[in-house]
Every structure is written in C-alpha cells, then in structure tokens.
PQR file of N, CA, C, O and H, with PARSE charges and radii, in Angstrom:
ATOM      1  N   UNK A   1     -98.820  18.618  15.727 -0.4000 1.5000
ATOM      2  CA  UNK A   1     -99.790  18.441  14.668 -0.0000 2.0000
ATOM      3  C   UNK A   1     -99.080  18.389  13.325  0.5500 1.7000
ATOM      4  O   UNK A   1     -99.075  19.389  12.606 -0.5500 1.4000
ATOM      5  N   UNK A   2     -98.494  17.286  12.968 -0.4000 1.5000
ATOM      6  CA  UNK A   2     -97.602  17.139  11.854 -0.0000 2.0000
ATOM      7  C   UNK A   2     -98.469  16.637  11.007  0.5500 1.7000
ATOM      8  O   UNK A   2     -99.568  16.197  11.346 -0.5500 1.4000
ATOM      9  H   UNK A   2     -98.498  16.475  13.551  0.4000 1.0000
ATOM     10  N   UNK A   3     -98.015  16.672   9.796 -0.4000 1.5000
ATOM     11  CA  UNK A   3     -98.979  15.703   8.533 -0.0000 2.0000
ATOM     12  C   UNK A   3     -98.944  14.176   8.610  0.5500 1.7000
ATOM     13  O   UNK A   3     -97.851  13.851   8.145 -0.5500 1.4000
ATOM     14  H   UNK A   3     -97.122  17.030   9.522  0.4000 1.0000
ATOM     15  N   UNK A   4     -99.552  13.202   8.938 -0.4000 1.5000
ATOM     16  CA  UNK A   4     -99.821  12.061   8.502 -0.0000 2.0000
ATOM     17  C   UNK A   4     -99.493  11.265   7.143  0.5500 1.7000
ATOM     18  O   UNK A   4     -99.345  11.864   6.078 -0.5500 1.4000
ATOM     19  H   UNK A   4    -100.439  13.466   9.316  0.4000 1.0000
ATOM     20  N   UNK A   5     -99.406  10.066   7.247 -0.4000 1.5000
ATOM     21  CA  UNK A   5     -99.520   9.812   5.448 -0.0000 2.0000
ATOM     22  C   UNK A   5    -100.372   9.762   5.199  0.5500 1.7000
ATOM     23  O   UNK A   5    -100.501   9.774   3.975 -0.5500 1.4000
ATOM     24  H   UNK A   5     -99.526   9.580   8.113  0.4000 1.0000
ATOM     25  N   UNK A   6    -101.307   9.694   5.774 -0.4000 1.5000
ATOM     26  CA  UNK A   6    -103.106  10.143   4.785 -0.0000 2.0000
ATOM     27  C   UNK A   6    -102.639  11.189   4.192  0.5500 1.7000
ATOM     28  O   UNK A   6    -102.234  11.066   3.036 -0.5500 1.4000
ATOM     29  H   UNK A   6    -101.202   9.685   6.768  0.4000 1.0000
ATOM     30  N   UNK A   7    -102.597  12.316   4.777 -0.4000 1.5000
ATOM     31  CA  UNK A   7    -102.767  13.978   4.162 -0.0000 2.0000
ATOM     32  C   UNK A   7    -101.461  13.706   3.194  0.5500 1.7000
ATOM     33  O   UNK A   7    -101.784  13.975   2.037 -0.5500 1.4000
ATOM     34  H   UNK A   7    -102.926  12.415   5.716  0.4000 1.0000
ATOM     35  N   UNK A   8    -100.286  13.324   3.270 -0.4000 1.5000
ATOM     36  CA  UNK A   8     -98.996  13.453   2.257 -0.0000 2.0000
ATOM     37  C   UNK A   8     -99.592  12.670   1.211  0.5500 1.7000
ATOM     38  O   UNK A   8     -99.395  13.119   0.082 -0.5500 1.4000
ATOM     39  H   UNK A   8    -100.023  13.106   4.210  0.4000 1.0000
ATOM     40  N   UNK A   9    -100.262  11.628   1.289 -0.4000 1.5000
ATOM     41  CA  UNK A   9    -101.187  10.617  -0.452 -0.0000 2.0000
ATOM     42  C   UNK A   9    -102.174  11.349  -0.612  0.5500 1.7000
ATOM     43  O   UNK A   9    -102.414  11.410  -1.818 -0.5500 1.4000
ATOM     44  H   UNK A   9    -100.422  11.263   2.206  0.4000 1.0000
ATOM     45  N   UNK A  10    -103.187  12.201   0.237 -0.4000 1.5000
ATOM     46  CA  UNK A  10    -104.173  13.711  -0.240 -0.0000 2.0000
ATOM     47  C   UNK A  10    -103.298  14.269  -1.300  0.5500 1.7000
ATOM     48  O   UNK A  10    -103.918  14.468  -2.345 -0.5500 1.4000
ATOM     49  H   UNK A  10    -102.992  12.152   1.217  0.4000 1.0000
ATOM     50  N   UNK A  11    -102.381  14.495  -1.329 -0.4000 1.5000
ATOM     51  CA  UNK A  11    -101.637  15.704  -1.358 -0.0000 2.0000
ATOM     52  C   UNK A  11    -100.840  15.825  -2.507  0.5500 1.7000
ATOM     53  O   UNK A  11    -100.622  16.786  -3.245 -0.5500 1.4000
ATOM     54  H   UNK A  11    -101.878  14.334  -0.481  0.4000 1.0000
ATOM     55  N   UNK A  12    -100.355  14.384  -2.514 -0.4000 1.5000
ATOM     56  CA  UNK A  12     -99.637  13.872  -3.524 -0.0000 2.0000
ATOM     57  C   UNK A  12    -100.549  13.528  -4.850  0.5500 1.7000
ATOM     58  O   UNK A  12    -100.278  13.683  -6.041 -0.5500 1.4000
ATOM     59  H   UNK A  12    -100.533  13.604  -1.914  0.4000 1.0000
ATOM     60  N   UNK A  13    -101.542  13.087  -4.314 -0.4000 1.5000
ATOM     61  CA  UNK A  13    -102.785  12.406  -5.424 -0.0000 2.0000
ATOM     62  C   UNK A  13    -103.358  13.787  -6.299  0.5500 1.7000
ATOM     63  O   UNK A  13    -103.623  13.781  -7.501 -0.5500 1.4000
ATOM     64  H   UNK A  13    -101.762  12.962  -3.346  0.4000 1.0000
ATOM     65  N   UNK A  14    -103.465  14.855  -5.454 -0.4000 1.5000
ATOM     66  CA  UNK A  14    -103.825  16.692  -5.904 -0.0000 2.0000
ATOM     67  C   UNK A  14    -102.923  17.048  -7.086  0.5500 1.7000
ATOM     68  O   UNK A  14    -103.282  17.555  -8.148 -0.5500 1.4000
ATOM     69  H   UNK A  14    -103.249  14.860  -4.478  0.4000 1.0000
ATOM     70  N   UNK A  15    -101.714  16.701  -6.724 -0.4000 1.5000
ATOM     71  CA  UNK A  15    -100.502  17.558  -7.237 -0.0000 2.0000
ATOM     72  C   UNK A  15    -100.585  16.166  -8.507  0.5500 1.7000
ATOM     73  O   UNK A  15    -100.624  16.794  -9.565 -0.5500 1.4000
ATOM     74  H   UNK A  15    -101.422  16.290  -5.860  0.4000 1.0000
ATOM     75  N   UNK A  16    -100.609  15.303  -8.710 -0.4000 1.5000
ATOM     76  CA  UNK A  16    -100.694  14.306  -9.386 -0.0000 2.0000
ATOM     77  C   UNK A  16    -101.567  14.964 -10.716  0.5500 1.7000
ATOM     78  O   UNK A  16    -101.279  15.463 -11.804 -0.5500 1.4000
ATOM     79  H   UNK A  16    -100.578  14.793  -7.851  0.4000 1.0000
ATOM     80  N   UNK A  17    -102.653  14.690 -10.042 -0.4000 1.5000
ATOM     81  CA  UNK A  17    -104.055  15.044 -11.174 -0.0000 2.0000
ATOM     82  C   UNK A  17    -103.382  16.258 -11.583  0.5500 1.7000
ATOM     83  O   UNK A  17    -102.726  16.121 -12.616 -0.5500 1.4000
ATOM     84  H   UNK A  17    -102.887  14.284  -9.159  0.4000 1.0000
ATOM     85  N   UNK A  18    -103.363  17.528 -11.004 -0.4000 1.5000
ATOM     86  CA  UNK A  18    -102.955  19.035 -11.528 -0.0000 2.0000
ATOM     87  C   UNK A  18    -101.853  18.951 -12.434  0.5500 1.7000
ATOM     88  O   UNK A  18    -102.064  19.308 -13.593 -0.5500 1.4000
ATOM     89  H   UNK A  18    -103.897  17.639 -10.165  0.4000 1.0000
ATOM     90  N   UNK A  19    -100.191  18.355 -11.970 -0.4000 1.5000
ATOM     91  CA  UNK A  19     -99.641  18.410 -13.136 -0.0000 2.0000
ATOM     92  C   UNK A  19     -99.453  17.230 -14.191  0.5500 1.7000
ATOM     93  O   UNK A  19     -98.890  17.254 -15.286 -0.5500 1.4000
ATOM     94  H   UNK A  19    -100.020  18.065 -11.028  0.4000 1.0000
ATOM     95  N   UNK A  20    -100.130  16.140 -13.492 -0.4000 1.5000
ATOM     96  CA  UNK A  20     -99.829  14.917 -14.845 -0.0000 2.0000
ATOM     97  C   UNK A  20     -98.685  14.654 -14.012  0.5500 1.7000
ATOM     98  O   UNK A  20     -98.138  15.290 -13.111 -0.5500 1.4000
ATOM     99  H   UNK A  20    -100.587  16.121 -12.603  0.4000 1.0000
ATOM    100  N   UNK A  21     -98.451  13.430 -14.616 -0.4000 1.5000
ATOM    101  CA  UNK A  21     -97.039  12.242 -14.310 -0.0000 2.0000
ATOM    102  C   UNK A  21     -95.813  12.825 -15.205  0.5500 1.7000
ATOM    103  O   UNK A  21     -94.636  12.599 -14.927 -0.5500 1.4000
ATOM    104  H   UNK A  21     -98.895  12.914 -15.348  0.4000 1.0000
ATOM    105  N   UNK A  22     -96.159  13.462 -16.110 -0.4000 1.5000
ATOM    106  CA  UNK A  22     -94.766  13.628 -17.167 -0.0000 2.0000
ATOM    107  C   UNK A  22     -94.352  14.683 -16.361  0.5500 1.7000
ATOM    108  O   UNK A  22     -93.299  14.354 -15.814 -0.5500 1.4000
ATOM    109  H   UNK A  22     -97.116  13.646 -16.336  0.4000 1.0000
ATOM    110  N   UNK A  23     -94.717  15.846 -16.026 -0.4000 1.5000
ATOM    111  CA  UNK A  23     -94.555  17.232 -15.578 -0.0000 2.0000
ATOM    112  C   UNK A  23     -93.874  17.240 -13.693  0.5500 1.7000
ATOM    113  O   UNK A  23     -93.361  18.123 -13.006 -0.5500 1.4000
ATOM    114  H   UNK A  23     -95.572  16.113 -16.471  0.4000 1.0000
ATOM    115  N   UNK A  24     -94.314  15.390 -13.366 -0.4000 1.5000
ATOM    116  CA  UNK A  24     -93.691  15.820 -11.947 -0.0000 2.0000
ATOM    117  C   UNK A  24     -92.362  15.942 -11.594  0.5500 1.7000
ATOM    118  O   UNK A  24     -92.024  16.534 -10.569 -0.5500 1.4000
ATOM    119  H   UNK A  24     -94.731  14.673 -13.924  0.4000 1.0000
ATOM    120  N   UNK A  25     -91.231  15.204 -12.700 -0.4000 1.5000
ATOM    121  CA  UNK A  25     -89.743  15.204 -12.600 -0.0000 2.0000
ATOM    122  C   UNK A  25     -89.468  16.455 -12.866  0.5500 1.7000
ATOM    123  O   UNK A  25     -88.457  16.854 -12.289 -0.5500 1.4000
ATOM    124  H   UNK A  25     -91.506  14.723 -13.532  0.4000 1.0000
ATOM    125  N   UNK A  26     -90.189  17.490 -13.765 -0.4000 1.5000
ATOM    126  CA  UNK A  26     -89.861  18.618 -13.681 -0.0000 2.0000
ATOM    127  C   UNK A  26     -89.631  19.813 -12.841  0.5500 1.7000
ATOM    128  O   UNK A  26     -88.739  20.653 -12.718 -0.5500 1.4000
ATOM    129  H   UNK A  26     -91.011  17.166 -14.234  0.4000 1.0000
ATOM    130  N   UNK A  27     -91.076  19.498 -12.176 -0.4000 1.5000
ATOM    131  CA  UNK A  27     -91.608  19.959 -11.218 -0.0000 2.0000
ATOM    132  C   UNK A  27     -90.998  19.842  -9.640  0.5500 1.7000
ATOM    133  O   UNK A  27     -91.321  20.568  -8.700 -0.5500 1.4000
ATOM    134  H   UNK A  27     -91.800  18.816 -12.276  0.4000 1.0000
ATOM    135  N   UNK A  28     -89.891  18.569  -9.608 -0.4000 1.5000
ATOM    136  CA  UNK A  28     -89.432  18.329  -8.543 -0.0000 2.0000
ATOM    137  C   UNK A  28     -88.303  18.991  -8.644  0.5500 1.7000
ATOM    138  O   UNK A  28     -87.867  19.768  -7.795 -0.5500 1.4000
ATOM    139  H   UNK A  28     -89.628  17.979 -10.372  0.4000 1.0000
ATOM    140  N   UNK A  29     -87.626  18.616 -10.017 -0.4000 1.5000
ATOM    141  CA  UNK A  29     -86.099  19.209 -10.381 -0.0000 2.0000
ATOM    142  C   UNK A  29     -86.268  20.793  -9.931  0.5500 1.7000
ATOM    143  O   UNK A  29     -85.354  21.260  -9.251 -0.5500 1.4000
ATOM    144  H   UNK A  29     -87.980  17.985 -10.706  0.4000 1.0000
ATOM    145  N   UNK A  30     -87.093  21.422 -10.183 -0.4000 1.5000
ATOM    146  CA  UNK A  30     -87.129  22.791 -10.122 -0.0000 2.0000
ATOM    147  C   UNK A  30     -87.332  23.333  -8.931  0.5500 1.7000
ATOM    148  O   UNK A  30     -86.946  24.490  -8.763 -0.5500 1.4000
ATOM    149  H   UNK A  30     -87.835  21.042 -10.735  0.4000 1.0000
ATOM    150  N   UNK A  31     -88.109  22.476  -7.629 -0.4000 1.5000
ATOM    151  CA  UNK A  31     -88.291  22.655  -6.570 -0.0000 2.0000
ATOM    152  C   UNK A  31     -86.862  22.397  -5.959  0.5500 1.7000
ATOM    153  O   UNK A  31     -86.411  23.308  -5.265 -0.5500 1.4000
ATOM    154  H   UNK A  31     -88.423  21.536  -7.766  0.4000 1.0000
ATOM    155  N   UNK A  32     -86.067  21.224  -6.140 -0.4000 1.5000
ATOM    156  CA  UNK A  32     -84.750  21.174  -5.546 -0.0000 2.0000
ATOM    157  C   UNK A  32     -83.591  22.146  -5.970  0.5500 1.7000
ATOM    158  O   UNK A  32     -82.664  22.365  -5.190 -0.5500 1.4000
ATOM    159  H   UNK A  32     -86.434  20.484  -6.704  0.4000 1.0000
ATOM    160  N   UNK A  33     -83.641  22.620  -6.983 -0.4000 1.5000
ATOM    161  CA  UNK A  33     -82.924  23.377  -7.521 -0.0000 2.0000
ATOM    162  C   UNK A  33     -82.711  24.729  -6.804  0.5500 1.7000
ATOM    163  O   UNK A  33     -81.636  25.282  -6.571 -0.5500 1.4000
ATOM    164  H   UNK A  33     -84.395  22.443  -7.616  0.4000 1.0000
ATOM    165  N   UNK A  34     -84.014  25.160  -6.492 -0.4000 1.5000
ATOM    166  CA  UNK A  34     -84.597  26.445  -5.649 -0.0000 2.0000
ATOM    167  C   UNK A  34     -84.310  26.121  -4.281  0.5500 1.7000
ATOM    168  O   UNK A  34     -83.794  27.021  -3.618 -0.5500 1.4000
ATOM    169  H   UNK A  34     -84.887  24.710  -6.682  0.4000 1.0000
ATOM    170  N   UNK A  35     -84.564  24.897  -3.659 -0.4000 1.5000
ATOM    171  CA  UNK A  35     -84.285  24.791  -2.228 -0.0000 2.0000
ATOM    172  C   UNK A  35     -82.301  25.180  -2.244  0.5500 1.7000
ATOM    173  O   UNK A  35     -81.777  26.009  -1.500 -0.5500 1.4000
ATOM    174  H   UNK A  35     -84.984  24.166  -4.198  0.4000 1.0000
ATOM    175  N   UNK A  36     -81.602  24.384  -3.212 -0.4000 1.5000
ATOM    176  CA  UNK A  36     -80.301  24.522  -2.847 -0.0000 2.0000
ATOM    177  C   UNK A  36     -79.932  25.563  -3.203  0.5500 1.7000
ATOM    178  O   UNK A  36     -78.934  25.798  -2.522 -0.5500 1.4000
ATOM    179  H   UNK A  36     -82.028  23.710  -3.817  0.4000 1.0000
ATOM    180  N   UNK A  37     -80.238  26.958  -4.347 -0.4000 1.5000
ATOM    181  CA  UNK A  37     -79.907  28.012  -4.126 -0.0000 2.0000
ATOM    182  C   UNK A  37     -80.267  29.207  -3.059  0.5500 1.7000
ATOM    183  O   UNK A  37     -79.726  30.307  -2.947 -0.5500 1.4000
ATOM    184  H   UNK A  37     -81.049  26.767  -4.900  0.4000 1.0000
ATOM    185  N   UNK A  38     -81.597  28.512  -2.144 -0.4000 1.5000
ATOM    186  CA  UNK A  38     -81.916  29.312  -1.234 -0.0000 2.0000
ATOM    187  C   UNK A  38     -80.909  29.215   0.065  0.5500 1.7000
ATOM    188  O   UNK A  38     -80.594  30.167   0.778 -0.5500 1.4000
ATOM    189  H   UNK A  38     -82.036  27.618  -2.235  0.4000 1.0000
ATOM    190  N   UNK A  39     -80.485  27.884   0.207 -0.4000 1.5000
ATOM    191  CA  UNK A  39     -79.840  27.447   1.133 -0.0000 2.0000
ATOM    192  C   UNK A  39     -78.272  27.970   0.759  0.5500 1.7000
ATOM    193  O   UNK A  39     -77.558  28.352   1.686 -0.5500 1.4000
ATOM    194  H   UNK A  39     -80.741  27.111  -0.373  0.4000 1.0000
ATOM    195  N   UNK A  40     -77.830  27.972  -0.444 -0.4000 1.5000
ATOM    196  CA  UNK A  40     -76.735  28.552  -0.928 -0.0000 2.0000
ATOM    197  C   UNK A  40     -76.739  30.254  -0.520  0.5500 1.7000
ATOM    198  O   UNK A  40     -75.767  30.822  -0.023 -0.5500 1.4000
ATOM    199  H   UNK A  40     -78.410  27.661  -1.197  0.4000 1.0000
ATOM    200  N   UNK A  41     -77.983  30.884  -0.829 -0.4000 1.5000
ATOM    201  CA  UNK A  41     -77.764  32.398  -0.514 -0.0000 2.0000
ATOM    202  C   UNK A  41     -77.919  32.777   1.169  0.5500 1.7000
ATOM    203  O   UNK A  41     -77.610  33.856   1.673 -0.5500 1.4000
ATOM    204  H   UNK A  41     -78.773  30.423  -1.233  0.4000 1.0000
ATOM    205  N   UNK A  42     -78.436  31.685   1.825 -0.4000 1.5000
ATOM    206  CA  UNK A  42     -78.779  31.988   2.761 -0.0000 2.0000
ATOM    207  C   UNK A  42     -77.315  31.706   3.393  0.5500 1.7000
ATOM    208  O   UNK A  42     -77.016  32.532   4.256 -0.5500 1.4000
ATOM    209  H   UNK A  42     -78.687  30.808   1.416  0.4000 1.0000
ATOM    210  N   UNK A  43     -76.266  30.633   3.124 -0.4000 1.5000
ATOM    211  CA  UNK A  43     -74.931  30.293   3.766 -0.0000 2.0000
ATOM    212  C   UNK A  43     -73.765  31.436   3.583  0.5500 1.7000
ATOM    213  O   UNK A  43     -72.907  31.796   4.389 -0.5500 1.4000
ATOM    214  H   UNK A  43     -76.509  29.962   2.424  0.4000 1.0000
ATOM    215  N   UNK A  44     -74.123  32.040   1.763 -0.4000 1.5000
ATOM    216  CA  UNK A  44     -73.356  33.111   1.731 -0.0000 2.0000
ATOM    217  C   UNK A  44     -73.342  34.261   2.432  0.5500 1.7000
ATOM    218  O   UNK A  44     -74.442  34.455   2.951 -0.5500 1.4000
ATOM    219  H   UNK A  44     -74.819  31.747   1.107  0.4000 1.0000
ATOM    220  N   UNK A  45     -72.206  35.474   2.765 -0.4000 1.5000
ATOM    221  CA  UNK A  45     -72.974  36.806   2.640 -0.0000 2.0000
ATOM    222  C   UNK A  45     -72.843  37.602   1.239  0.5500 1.7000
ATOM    223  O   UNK A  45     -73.299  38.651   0.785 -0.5500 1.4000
ATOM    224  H   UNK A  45     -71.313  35.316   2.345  0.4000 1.0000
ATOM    225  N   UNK A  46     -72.174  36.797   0.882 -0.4000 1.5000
ATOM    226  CA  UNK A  46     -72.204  38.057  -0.940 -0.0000 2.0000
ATOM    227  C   UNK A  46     -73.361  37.131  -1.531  0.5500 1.7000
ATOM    228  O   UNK A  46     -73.595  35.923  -1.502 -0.5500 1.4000
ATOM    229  H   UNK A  46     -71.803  35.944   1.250  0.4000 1.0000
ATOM    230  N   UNK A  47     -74.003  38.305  -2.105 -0.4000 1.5000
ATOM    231  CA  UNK A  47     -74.845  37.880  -3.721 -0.0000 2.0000
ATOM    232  C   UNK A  47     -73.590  38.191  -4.953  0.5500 1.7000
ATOM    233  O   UNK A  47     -72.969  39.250  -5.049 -0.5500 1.4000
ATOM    234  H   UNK A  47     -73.812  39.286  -2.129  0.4000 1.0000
ATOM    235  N   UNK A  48     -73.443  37.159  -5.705 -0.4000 1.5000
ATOM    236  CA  UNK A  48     -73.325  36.872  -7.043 -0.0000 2.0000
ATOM    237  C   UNK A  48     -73.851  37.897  -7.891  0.5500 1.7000
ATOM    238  O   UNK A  48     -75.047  37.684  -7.698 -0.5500 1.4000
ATOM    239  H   UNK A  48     -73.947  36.299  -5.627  0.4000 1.0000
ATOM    240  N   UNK A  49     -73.816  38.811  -8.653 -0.4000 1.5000
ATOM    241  CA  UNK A  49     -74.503  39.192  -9.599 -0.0000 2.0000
ATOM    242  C   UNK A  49     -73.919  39.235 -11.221  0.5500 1.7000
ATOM    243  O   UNK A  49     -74.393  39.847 -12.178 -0.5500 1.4000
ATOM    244  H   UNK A  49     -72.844  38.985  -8.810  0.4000 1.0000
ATOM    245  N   UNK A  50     -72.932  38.511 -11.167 -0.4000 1.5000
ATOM    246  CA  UNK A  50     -72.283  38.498 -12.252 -0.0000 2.0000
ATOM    247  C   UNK A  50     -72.703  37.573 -13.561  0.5500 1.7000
ATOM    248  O   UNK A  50     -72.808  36.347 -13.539 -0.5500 1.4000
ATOM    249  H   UNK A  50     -72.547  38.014 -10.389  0.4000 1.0000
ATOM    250  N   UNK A  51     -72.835  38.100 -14.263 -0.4000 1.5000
ATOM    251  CA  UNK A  51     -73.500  37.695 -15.576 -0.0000 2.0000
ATOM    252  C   UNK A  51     -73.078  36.261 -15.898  0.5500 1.7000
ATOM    253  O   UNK A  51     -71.899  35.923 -15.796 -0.5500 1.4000
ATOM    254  H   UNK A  51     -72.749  39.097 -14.281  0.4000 1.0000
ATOM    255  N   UNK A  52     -74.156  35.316 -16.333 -0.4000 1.5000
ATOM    256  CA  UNK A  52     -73.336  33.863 -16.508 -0.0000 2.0000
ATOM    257  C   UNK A  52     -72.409  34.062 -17.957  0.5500 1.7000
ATOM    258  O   UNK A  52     -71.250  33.649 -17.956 -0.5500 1.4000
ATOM    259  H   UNK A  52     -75.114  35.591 -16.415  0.4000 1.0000
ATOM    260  N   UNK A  53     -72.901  34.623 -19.012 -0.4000 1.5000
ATOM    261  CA  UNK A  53     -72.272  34.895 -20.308 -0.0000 2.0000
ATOM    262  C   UNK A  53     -71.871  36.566 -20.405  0.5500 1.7000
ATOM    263  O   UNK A  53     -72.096  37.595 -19.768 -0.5500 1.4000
ATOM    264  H   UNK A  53     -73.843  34.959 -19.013  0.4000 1.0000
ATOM    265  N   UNK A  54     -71.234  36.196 -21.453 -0.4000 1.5000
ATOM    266  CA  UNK A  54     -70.752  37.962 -21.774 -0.0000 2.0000
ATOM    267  C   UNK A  54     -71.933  38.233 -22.985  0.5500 1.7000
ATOM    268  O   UNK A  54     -71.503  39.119 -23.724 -0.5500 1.4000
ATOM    269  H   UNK A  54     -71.051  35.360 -21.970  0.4000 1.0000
ATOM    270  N   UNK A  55     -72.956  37.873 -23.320 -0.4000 1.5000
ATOM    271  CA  UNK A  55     -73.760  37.933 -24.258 -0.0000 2.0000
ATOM    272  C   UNK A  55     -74.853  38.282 -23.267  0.5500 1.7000
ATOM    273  O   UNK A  55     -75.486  39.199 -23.790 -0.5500 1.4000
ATOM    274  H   UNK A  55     -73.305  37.153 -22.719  0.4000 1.0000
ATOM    275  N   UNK A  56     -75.318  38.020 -22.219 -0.4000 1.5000
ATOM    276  CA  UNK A  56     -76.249  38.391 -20.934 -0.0000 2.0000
ATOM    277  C   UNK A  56     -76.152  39.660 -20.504  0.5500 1.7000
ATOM    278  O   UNK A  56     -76.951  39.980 -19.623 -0.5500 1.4000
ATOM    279  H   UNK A  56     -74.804  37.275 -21.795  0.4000 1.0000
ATOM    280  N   UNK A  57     -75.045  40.838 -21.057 -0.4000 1.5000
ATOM    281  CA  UNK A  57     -75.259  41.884 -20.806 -0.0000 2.0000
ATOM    282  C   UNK A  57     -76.312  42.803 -20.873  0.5500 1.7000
ATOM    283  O   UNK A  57     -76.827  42.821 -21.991 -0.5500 1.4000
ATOM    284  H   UNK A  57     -74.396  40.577 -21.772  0.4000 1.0000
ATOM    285  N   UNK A  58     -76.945  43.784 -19.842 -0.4000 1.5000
ATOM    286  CA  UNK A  58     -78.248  44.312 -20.209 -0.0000 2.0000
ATOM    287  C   UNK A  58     -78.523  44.410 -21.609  0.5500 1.7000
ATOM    288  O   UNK A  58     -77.421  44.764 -22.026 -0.5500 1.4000
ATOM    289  H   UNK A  58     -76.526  43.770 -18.934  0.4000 1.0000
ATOM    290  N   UNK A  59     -79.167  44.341 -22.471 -0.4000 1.5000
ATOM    291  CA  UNK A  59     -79.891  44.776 -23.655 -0.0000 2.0000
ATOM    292  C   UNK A  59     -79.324  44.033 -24.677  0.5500 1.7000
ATOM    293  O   UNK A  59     -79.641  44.222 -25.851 -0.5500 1.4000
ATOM    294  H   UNK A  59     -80.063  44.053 -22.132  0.4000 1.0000
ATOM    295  N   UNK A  60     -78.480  43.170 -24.318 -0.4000 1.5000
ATOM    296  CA  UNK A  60     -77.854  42.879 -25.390 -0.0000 2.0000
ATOM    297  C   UNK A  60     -78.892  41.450 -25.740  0.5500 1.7000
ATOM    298  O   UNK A  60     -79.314  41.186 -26.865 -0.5500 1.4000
ATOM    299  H   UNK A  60     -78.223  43.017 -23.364  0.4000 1.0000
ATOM    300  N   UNK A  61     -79.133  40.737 -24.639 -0.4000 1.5000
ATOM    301  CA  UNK A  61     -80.005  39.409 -25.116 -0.0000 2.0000
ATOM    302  C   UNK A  61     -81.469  39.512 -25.622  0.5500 1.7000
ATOM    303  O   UNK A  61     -82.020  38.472 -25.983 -0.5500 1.4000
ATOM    304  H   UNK A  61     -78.790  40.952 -23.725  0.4000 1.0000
ATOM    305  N   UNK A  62     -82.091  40.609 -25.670 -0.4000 1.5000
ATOM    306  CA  UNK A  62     -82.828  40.779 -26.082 -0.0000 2.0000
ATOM    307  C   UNK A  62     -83.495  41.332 -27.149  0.5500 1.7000
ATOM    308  O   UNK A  62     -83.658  42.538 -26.959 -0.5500 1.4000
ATOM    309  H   UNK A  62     -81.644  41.454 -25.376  0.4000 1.0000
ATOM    310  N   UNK A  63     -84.101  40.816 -28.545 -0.4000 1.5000
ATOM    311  CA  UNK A  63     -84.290  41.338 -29.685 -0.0000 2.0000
ATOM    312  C   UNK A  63     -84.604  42.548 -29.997  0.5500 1.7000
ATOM    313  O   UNK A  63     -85.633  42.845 -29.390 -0.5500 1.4000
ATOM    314  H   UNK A  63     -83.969  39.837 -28.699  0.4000 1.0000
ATOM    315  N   UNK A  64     -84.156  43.568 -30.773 -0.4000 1.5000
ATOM    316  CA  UNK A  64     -83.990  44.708 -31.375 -0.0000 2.0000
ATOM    317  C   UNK A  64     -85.764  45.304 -31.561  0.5500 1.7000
ATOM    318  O   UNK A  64     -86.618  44.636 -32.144 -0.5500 1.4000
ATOM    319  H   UNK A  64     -83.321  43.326 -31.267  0.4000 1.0000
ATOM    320  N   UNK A  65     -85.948  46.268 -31.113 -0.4000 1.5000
ATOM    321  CA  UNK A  65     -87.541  46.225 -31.300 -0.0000 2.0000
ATOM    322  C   UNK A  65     -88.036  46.714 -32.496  0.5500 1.7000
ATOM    323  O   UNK A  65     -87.381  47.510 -33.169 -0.5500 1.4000
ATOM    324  H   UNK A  65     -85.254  46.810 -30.640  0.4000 1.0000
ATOM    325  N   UNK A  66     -89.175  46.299 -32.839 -0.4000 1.5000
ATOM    326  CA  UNK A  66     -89.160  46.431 -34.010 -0.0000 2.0000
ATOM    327  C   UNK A  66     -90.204  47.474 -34.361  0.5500 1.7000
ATOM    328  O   UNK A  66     -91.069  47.740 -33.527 -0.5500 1.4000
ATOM    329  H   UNK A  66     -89.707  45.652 -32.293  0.4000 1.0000
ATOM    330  N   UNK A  67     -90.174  48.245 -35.854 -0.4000 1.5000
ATOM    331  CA  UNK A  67     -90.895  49.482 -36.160 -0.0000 2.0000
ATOM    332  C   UNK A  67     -89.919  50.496 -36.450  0.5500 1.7000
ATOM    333  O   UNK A  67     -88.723  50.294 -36.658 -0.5500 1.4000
ATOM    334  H   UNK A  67     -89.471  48.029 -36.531  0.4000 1.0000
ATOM    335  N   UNK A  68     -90.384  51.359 -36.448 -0.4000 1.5000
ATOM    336  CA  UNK A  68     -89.665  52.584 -36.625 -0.0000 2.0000
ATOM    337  C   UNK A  68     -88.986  52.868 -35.262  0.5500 1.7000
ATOM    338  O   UNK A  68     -88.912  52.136 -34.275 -0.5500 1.4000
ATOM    339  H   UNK A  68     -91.356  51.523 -36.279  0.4000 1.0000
ATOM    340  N   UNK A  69     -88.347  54.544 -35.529 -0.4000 1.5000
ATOM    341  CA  UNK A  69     -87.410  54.768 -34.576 -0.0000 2.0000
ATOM    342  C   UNK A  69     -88.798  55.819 -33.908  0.5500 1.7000
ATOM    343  O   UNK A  69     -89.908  55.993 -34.411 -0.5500 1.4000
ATOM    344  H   UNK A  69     -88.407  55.139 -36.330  0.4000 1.0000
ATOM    345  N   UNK A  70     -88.107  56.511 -32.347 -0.4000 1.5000
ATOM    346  CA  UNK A  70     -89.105  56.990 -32.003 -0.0000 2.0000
ATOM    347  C   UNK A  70     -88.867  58.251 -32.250  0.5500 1.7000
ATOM    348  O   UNK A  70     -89.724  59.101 -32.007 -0.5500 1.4000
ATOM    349  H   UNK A  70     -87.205  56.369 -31.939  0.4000 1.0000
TER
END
C-alpha cells in the first residue's frame, strides 16, 4: 500500500497552498539538510559537540540582560 501519484500531487498541491512557492526551496533545503545530518549521526558513533566559533561559548552569544543587578 504505497502512495500513488494521485496522493504525492494531493500532497504536493497541500504543502503548496500552506507554504507558498517562494518558501518551498527553503523548505526543501532544510528538509535535506536534516536528512544528511541524521544520516551523518546515525553513521557516526561520536557526537560532535564542539562549538562552531569561539564566540558560541555558553553565555557568551547571548545579550547581557538588561535592568538592574539582582
């Protein structure tokens, strides 16, 4: 019971209307992107956790809060 191309042009025509034509290259880029790092973590056995920048250190990328002190 596989999908047909009826149901894949259903399907496609859904996802169409919902994000618009400009939003689908995005939308794809980001889906492939995710498939090859899943497939990447799934080939590895180490996780990566190493910071892409030295500016990405905890607390550091994120703005100073603001107000008083507590």
């Amino acid at each position: 019971m596989g999908l047909g191309i009826t149901e894949l042009l259903i399907i496609l025509a859904i996802i169409l209307i919902i994000f618009g034509a400009g939003k689908l290259p995005e939308l794809g880029d980001g889906i492939g992107r995710s498939i090859k790092n899943f497939r990447r973590a799934v080939k590895n056995d180490e996780i990566d956790v190493t910071p892409r920048s030295p500016d990405r250190v905890a607390g550091r990328d994120e703005d100073p809060p603001k107000g008083g002190h507590r």
